[in-house]
C-alpha atoms as a printed R data frame, in Angstrom:
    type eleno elety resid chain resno       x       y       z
1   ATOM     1    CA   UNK     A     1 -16.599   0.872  16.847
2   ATOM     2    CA   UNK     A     2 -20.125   1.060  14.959
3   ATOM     3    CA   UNK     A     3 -19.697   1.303  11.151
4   ATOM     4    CA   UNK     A     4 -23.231   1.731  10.411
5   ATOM     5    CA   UNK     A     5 -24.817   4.856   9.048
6   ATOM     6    CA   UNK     A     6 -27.439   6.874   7.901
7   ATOM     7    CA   UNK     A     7 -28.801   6.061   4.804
8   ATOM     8    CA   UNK     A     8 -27.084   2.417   4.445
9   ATOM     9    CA   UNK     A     9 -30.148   0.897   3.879
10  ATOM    10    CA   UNK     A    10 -29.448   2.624   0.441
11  ATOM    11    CA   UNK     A    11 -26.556   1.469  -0.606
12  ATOM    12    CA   UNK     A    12 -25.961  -1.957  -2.861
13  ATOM    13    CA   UNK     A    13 -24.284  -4.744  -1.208
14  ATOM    14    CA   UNK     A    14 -21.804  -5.726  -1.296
15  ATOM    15    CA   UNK     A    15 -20.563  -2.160  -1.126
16  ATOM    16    CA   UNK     A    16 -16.621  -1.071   0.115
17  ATOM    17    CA   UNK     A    17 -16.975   1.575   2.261
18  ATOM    18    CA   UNK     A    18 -14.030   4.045   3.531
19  ATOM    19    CA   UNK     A    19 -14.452   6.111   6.885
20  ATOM    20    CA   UNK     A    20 -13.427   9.272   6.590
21  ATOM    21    CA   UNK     A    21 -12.878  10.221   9.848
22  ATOM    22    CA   UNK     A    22 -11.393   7.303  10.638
23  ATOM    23    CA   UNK     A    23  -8.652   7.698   7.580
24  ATOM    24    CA   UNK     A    24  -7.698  11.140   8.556
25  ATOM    25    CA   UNK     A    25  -7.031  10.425  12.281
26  ATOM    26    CA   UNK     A    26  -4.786   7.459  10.533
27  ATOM    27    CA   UNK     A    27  -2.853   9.480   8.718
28  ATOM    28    CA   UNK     A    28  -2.247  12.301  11.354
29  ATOM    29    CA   UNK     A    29  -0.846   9.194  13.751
30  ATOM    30    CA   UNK     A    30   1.498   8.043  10.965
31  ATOM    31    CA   UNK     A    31   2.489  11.655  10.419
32  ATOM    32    CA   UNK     A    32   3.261  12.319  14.133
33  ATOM    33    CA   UNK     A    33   4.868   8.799  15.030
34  ATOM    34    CA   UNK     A    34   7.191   9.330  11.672
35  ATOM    35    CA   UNK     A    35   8.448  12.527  12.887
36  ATOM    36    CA   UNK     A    36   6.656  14.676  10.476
37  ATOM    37    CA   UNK     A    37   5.476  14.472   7.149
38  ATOM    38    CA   UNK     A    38   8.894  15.283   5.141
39  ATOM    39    CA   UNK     A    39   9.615  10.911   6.553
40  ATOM    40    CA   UNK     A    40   6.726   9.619   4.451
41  ATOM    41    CA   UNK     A    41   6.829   8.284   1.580
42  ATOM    42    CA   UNK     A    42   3.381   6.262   1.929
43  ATOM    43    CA   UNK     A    43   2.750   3.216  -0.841
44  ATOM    44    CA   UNK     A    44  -1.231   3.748  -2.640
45  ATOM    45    CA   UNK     A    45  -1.370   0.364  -3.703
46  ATOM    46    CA   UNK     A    46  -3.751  -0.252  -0.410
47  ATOM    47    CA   UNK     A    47  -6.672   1.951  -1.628
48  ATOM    48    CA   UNK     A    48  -5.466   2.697  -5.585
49  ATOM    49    CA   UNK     A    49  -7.398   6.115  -5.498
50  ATOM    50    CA   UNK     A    50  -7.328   9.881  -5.575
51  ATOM    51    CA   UNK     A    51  -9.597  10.950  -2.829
52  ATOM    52    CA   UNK     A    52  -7.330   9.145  -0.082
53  ATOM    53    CA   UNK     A    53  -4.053  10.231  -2.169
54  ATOM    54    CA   UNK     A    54  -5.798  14.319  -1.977
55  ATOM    55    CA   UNK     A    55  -6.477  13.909   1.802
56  ATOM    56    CA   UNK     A    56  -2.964  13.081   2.250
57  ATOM    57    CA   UNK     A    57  -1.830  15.785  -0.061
58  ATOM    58    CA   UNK     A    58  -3.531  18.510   2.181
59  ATOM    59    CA   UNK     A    59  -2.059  16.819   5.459
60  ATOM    60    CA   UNK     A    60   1.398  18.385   3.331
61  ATOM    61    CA   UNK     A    61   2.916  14.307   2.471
62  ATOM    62    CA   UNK     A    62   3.939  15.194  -1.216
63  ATOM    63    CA   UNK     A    63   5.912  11.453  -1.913
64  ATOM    64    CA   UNK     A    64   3.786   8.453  -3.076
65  ATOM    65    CA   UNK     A    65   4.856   5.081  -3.856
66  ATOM    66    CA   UNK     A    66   3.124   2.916  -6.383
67  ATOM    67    CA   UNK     A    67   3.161  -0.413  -7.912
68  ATOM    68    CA   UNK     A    68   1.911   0.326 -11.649
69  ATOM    69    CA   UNK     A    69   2.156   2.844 -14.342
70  ATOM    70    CA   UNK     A    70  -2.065   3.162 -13.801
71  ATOM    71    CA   UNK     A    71  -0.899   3.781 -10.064
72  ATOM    72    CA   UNK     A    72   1.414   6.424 -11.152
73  ATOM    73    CA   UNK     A    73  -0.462   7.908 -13.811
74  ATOM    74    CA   UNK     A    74  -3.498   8.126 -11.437
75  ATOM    75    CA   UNK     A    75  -1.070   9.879  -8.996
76  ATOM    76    CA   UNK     A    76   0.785  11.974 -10.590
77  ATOM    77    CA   UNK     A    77  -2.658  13.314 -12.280
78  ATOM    78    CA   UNK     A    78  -3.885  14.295  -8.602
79  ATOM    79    CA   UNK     A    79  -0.636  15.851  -7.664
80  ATOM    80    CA   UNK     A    80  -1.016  18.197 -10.177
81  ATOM    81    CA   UNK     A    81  -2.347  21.100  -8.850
82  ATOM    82    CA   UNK     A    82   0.432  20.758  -5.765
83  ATOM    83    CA   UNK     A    83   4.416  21.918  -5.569
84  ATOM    84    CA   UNK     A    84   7.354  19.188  -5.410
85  ATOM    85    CA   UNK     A    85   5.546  15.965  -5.770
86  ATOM    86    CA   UNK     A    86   7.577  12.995  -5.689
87  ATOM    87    CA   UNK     A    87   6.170   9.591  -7.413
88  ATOM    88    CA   UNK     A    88   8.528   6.274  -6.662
89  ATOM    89    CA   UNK     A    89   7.064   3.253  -9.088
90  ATOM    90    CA   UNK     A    90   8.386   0.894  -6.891
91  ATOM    91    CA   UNK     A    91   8.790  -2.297  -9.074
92  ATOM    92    CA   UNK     A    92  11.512  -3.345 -11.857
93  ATOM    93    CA   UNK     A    93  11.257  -1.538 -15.238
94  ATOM    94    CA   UNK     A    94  10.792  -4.183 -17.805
95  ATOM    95    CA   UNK     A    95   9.484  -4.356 -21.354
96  ATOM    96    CA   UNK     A    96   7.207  -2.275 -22.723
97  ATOM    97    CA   UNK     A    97   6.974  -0.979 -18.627
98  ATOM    98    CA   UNK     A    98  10.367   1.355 -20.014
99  ATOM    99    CA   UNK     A    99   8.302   3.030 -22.741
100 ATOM   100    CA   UNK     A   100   5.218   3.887 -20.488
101 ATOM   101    CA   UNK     A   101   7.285   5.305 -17.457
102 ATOM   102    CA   UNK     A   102   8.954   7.740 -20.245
103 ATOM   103    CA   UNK     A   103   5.956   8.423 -21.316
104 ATOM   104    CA   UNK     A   104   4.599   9.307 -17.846
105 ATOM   105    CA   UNK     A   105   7.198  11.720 -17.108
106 ATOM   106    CA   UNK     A   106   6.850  13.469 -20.555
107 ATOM   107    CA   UNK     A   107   2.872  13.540 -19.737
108 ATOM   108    CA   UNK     A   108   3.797  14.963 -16.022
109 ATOM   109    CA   UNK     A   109   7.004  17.287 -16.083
110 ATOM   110    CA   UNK     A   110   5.914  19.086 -13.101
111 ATOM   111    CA   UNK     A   111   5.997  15.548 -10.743
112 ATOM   112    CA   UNK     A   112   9.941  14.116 -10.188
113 ATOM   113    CA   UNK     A   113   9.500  10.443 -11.253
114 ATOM   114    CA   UNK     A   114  11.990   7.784  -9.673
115 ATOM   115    CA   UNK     A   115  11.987   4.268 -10.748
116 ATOM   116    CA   UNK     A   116  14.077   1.289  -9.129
117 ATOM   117    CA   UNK     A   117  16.731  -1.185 -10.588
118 ATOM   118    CA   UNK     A   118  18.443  -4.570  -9.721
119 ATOM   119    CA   UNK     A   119  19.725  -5.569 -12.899
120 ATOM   120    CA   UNK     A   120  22.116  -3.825 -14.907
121 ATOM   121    CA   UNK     A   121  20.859  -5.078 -18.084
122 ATOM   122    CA   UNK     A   122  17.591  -3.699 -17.488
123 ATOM   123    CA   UNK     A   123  19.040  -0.210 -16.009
124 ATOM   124    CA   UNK     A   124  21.074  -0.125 -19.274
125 ATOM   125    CA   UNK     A   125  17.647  -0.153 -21.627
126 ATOM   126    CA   UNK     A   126  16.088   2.118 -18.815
127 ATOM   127    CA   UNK     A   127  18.913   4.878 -19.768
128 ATOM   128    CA   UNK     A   128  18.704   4.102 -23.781
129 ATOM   129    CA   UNK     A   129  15.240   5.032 -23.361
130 ATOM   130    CA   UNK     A   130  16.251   8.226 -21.537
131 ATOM   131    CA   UNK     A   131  18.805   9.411 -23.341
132 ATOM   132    CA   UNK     A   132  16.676   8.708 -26.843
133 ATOM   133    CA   UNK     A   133  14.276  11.494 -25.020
134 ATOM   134    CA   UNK     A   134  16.581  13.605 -24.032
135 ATOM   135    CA   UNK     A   135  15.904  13.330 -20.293
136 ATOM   136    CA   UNK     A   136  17.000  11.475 -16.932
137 ATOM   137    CA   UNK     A   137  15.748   9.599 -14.607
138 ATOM   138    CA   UNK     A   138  16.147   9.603 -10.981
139 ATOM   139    CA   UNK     A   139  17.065   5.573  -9.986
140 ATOM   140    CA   UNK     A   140  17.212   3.896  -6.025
141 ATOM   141    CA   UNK     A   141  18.853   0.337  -6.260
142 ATOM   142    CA   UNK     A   142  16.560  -1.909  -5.099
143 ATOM   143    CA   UNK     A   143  17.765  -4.070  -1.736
144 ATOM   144    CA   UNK     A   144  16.989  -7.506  -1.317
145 ATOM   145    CA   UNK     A   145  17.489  -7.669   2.641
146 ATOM   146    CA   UNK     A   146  16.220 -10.935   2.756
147 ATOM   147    CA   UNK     A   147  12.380 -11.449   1.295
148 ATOM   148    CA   UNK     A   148  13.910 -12.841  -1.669
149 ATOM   149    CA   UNK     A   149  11.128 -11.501  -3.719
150 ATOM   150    CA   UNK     A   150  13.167  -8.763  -5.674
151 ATOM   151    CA   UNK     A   151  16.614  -6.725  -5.121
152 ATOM   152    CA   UNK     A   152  20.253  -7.158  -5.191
153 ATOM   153    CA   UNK     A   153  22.051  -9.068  -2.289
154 ATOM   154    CA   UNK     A   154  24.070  -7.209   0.275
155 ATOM   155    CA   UNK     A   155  27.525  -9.013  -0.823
156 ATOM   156    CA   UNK     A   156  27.166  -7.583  -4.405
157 ATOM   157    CA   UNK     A   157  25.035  -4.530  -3.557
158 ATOM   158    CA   UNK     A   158  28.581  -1.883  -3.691
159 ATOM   159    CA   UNK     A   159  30.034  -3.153  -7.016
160 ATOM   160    CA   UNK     A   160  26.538  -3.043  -8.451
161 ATOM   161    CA   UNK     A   161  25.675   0.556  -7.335
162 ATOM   162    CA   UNK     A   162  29.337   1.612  -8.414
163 ATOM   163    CA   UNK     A   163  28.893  -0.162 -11.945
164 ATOM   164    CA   UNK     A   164  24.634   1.407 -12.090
165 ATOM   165    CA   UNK     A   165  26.623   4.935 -12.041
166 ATOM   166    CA   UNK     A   166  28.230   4.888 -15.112
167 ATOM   167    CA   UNK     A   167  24.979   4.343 -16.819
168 ATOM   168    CA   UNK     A   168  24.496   6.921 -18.989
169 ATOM   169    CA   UNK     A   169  20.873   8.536 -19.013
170 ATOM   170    CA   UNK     A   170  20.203   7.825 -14.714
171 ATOM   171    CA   UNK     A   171  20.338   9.338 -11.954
172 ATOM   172    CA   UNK     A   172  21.379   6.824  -9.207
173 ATOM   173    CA   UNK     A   173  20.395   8.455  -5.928
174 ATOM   174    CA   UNK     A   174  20.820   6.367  -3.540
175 ATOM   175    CA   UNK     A   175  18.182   2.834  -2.260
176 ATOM   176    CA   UNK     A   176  14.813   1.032  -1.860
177 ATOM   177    CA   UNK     A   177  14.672  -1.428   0.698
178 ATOM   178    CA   UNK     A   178  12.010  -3.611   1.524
179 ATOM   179    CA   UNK     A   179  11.979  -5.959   4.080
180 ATOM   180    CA   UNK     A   180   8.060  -7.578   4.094
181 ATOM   181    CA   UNK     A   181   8.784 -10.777   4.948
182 ATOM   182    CA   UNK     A   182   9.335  -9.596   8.435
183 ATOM   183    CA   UNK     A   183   6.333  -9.697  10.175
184 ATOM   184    CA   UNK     A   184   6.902 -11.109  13.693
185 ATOM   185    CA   UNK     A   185   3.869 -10.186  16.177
186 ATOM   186    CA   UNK     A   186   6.598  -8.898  18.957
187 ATOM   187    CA   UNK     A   187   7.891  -5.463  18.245
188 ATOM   188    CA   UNK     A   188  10.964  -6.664  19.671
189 ATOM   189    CA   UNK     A   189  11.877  -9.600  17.789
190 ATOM   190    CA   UNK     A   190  10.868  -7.461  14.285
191 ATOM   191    CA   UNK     A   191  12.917  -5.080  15.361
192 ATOM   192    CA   UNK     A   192  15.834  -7.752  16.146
193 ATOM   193    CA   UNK     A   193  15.301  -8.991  13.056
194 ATOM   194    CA   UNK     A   194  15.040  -5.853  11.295
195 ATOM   195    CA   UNK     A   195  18.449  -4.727  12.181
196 ATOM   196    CA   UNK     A   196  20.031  -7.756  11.675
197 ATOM   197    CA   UNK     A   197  18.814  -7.773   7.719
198 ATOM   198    CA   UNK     A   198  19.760  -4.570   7.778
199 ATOM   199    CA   UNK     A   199  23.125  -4.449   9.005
200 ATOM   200    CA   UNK     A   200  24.840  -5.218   5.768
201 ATOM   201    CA   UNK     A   201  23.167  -2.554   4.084
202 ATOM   202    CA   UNK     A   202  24.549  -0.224   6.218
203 ATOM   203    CA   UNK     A   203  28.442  -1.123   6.306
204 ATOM   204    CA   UNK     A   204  28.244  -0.839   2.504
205 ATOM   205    CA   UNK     A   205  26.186   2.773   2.392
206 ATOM   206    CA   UNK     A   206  29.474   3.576   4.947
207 ATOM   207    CA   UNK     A   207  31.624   2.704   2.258
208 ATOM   208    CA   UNK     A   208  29.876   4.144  -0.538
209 ATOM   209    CA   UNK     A   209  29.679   7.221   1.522
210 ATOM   210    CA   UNK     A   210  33.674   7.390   2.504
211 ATOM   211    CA   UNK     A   211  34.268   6.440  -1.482
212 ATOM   212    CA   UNK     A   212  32.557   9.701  -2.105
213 ATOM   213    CA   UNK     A   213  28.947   8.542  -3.852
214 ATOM   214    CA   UNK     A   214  26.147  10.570  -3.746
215 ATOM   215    CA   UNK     A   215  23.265   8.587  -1.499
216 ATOM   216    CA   UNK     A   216  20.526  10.999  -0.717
217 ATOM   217    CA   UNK     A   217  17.690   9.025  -0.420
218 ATOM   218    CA   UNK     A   218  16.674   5.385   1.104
219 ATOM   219    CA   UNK     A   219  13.239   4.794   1.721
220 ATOM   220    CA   UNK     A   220  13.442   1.454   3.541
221 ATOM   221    CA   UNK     A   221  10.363  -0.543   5.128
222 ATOM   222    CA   UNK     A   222   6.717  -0.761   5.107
223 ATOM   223    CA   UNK     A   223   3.897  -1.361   7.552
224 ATOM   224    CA   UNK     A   224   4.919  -4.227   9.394
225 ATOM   225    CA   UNK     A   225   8.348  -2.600   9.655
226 ATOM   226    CA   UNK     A   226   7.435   1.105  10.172
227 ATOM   227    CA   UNK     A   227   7.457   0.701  14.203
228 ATOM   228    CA   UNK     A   228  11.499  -0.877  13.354
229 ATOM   229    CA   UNK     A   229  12.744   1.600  10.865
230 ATOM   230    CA   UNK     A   230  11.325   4.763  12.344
231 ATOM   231    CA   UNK     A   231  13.712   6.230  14.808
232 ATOM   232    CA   UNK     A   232  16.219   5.834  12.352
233 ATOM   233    CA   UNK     A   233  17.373   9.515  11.077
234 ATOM   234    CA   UNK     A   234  17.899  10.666   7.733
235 ATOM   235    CA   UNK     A   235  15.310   7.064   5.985
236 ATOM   236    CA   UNK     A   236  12.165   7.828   4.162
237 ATOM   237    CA   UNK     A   237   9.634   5.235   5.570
238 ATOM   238    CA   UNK     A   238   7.088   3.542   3.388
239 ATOM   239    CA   UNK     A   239   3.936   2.148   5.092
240 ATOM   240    CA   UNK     A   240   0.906   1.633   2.860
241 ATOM   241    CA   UNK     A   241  -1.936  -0.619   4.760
242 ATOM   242    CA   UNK     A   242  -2.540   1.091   8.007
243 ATOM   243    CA   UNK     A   243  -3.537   4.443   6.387
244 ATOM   244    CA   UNK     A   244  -6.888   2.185   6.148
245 ATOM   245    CA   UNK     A   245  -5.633  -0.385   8.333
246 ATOM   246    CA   UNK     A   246  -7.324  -3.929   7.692
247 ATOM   247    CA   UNK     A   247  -7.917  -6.640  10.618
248 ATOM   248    CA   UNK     A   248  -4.815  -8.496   9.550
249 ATOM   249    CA   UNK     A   249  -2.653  -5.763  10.498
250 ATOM   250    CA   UNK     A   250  -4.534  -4.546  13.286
251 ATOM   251    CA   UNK     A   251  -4.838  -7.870  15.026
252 ATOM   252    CA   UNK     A   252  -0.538  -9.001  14.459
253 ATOM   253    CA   UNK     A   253   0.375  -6.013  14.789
254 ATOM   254    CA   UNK     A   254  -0.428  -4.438  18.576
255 ATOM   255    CA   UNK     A   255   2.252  -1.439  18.324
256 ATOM   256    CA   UNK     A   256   0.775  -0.260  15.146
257 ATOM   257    CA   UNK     A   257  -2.580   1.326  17.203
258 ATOM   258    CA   UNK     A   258  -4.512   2.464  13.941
259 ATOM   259    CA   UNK     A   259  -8.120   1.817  13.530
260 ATOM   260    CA   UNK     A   260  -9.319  -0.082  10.864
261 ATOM   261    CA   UNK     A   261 -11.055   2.851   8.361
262 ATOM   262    CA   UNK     A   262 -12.392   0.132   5.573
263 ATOM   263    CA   UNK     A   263 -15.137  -2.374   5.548
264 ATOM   264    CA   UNK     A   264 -17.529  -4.407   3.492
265 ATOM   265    CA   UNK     A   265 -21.519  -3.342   3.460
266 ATOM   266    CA   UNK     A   266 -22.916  -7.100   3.606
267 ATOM   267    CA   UNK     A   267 -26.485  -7.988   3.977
268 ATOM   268    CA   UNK     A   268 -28.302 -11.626   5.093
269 ATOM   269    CA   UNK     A   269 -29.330 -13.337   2.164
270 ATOM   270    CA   UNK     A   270 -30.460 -16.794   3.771
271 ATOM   271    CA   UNK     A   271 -30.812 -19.348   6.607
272 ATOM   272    CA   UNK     A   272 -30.041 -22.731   4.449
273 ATOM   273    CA   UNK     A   273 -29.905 -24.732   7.821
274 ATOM   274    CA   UNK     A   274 -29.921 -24.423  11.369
275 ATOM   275    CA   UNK     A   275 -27.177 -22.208  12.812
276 ATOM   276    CA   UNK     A   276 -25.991 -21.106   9.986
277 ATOM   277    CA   UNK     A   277 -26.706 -17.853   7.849
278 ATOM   278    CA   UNK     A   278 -25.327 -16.681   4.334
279 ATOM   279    CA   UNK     A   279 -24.129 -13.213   3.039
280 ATOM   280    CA   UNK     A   280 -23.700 -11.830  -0.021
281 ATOM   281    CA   UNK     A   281 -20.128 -10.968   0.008
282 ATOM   282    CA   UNK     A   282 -18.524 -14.147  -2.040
283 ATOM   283    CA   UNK     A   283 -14.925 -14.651  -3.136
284 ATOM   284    CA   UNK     A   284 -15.244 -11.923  -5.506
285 ATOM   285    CA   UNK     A   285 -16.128  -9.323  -2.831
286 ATOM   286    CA   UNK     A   286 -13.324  -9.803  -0.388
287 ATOM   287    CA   UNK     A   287  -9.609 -10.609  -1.111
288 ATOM   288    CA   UNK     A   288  -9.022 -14.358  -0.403
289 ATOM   289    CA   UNK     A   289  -5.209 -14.728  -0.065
290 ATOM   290    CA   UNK     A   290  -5.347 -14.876   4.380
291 ATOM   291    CA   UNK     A   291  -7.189 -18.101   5.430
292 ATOM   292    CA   UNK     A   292  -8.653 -15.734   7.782
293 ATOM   293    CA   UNK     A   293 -10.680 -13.670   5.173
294 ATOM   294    CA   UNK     A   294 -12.325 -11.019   7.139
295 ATOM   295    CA   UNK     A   295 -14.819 -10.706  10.649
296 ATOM   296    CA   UNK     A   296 -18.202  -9.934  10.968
297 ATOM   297    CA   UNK     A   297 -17.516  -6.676  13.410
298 ATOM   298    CA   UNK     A   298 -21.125  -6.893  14.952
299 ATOM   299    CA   UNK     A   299 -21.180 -10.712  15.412
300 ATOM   300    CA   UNK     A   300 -17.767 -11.712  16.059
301 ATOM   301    CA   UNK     A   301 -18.815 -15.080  17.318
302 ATOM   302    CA   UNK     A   302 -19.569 -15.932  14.169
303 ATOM   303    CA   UNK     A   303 -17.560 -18.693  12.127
304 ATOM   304    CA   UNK     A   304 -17.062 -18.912   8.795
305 ATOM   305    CA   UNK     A   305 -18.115 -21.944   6.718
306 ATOM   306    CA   UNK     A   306 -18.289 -22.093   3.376
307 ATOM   307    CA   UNK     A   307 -17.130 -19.117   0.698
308 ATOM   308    CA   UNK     A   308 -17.964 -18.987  -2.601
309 ATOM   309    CA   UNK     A   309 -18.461 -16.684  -5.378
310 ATOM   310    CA   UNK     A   310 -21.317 -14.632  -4.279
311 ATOM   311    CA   UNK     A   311 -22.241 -16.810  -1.095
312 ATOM   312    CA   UNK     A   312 -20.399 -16.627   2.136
313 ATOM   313    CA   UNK     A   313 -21.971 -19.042   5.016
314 ATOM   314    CA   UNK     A   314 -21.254 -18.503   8.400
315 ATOM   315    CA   UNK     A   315 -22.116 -20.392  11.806
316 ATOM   316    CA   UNK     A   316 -23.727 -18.348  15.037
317 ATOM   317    CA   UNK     A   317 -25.935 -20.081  18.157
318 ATOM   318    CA   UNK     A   318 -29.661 -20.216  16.676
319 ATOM   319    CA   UNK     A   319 -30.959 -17.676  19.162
320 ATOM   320    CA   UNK     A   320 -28.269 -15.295  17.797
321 ATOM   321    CA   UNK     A   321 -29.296 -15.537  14.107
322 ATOM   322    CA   UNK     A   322 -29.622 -12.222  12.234
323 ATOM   323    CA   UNK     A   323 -32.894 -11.846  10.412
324 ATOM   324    CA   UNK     A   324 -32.420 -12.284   6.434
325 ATOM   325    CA   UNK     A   325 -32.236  -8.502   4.877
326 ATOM   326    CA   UNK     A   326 -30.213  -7.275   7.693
327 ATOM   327    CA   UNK     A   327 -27.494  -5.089   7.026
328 ATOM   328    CA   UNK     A   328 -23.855  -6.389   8.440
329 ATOM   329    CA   UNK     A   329 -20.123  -5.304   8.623
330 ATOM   330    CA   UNK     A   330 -17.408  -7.803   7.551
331 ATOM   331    CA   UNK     A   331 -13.998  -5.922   8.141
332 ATOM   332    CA   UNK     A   332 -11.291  -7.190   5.907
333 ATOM   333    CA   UNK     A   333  -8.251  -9.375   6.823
334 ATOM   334    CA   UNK     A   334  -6.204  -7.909   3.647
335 ATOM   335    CA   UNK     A   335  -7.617  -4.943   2.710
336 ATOM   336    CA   UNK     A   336  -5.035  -4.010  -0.178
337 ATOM   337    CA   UNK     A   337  -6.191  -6.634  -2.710
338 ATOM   338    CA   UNK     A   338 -10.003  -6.097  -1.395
339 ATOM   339    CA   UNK     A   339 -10.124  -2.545  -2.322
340 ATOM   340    CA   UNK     A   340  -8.736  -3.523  -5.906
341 ATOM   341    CA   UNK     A   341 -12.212  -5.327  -6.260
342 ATOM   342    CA   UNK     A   342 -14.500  -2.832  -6.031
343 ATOM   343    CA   UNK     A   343 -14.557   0.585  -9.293
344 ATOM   344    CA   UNK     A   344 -15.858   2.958  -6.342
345 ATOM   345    CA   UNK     A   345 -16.154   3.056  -2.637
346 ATOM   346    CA   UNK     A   346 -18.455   5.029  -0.800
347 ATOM   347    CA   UNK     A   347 -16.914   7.399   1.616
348 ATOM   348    CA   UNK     A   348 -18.385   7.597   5.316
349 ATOM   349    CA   UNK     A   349 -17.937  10.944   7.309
350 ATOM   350    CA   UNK     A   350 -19.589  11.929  10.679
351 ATOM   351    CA   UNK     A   351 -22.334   9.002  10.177
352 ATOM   352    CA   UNK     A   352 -23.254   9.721   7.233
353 ATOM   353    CA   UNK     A   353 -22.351   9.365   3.288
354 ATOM   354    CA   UNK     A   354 -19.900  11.880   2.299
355 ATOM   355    CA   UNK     A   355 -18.726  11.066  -1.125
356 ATOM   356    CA   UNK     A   356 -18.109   8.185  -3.347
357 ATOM   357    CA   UNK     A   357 -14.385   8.039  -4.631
358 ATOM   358    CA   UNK     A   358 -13.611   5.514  -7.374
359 ATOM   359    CA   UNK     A   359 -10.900   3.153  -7.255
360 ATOM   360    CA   UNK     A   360  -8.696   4.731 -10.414
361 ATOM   361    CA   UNK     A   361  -5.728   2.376 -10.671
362 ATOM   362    CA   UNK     A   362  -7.310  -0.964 -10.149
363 ATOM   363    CA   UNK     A   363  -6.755  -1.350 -13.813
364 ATOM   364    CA   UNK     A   364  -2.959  -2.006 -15.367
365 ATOM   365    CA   UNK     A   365  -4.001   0.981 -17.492
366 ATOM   366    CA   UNK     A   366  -5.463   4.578 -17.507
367 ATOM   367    CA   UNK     A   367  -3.928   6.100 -20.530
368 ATOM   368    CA   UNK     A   368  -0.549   5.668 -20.599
């Protein structure tokens, strides 16, 4: 794959650049390996902006999943000028978080909000606040199948969702399952593992279902799991990286054949020593969560040494040392966090620069 282009001797480094083309042939394989577009319901937190949230929008997806209010706002600000938008802040409701999500659907009546709960104290503030504006809001109960990071446990997962109904001012419409921390390489052992974590769930949705509650939506998964949950009927599925796709993903992940659409405009700053040159894309240019921070696409022989702020040294054979000045690729290992770094990318279509978007939500706020 060549990332370069015409005109990139023009652009800052380091720069984040998106490739269009690249993007949209993403998002017509998640489309078609779904089972059509009414099965996404796609998280933005990997790119946090409104020019990748509009291409998806004219592909017909109309749900979006979001971290933050700022991600929300930002959202729900694009889907405007489109019919039956759907905006899931996926991530617990608490303190002055219950104020700004009211506020957000007052701003926004044309967008359905939905918000998720696994505490009933919380849920029982999150319908005070609706009730004291006269409205309701639409509530999945969030599923802890096993990541431990958020959710209520299968064993009490009926009596809470029986109890979360009598709460005056919500909705409760059924559940939000994430299951992240399963991330085996072989599709067969996620899936295995998938459907065991799973299996819980779905004995008490059976006897929710015969006890006559109303369950009409579970979005359940995300990109490590979308290739798991996907043949599953009647599931909204969730994926958020590989709409981008970053060379974490794309190297664990072999079933999940997207291309990687994002990476990092670098340049050659130095040669301190022999064998070894230095770019300009630091610690604050590339998320640094992985060990395995990102790859130099056109020298993947390359290793990395030393990473600092605004100095990233790498090792190569002496007779394969780029000249200082020249411009280089590194794609991310996690592009999610990387993308929060930069206020704008620059958009890459047919070669050449299409557009730059900017990153809207990478702050906690917009105006709400």
């Amino acid at each position: 794959m060549n990332y370069h282009f015409t005109g990139e001797e023009n652009i800052d480094s380091p720069s984040l650049i998106y490739y269009h083309d690249i993007i949209k042939e993403n998002i017509h394989k998640a489309i078609s390996l779904a089972g059509g577009i009414h099965r996404l319901w796609p998280h933005i937190k990997t790119h946090k902006n409104a020019g990748l949230i509009k291409m998806q929008l004219e592909c017909g997806i109309n749900r979006f999943k979001c971290a933050t209010i700022a991600e929300a706002e930002m959202c729900a600000k694009t889907c405007e000028a489109f019919k039956d938008t759907n905006i899931l802040v996926a991530y617990p409701l608490v303190g002055t978080a219950i104020e700004r999500f009211i506020k957000l659907t007052n701003k926004y009546p044309g967008t359905c909000f939905w918000a998720i709960g696994d505490d009933l104290a919380q849920l029982e503030l999150l319908g005070k606040a609706a009730m004291a504006n006269n409205c309701h809001i639409f509530v999945l109960i969030d599923v802890n199948l096993g990541m431990d990071r958020t959710g209520v446990l299968p064993e009490l997962l009926e009596s809470f969702y029986i109890k979360a109904n009598k709460i005056n001012g919500l909705k409760i419409k059924g559940f939000h399952c994430y299951d992240g921390h399963l991330n085996n390489s072989d599709l067969k052992e996620r899936k295995d593992a998938a459907n065991s974590a799973a299996e819980k769930f779905w004995k008490i949705k059976e006897s929710l279902d015969k006890q006559g509650y109303e369950i009409p939506v579970i979005v359940m998964g995300g990109t490590p799991t979308f290739s798991c949950h996907r043949q599953i009927p009647d599931i909204y599925l969730s994926p958020g990286t590989f709409f981008v796709q970053d060379y974490g993903y794309n190297s664990k992940f072999k079933d999940l054949d997207f291309n990687m659409g994002a990476a990092i405009l670098s340049r050659v700053i130095s040669h301190p020593n022999k064998g070894l040159f230095t770019i300009d894309t630091g610690t604050k240019a590339i998320a640094t969560d992985p060990a395995v921070r990102g790859i130099i696409i056109d020298l993947p022989q390359a290793k990395p040494v030393l990473h600092n702020e605004e100095h990233w040294v790498w090792s190569i054979q002496e007779n394969q040392m780029p000249p200082i000045g020249t411009v280089i690729y590194v794609i991310p290992f996690h592009i999610c966090p990387t993308s929060a770094l930069y206020s704008h990318v620059t958009v890459v279509k047919d070669g050449k620069v299409l557009d730059t978007w900017e990153v809207g939500a990478r702050n906690r706020k917009i105006t709400i």
